[in-house]
N, C-alpha and C positions, 0 to 999 in steps of 0.2 A: 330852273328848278334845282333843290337841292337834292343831295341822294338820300337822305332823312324824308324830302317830299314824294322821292320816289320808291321809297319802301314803303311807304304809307298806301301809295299810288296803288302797288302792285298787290298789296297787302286787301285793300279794297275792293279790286277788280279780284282777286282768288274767292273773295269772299261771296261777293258778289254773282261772279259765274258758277260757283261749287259747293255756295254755302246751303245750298238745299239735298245738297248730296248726302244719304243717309246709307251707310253701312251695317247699322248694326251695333257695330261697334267704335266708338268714338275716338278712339287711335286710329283708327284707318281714317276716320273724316279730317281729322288733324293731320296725318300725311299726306291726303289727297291737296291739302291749302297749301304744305308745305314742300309740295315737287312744283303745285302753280306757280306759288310764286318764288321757285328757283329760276323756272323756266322765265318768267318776265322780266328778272334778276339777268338774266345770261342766257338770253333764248338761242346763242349759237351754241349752248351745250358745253 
């Protein structure tokens, strides 16, 4: 796999596990995909 298939990969699975997640506010729900998929990015933090 490439890291292009795995940003996609991750980008997918954030979407996927959080994409139903509704704040309110649509900046928060776009933060919340984009801590996921740091975390799948670099899950040792």
């Amino acid at each position: 796999m490439t890291e292009k298939d795995l940003s996609i990969s991750s980008s997918y699975w954030a979407e996927h596990a959080f994409g139903m997640v509704h704040f309110g506010d649509k900046r928060l729900s776009k933060r919340l995909l984009k801590i996921a998929n740091s975390f799948v990015d670099s899950p040792e933090g």
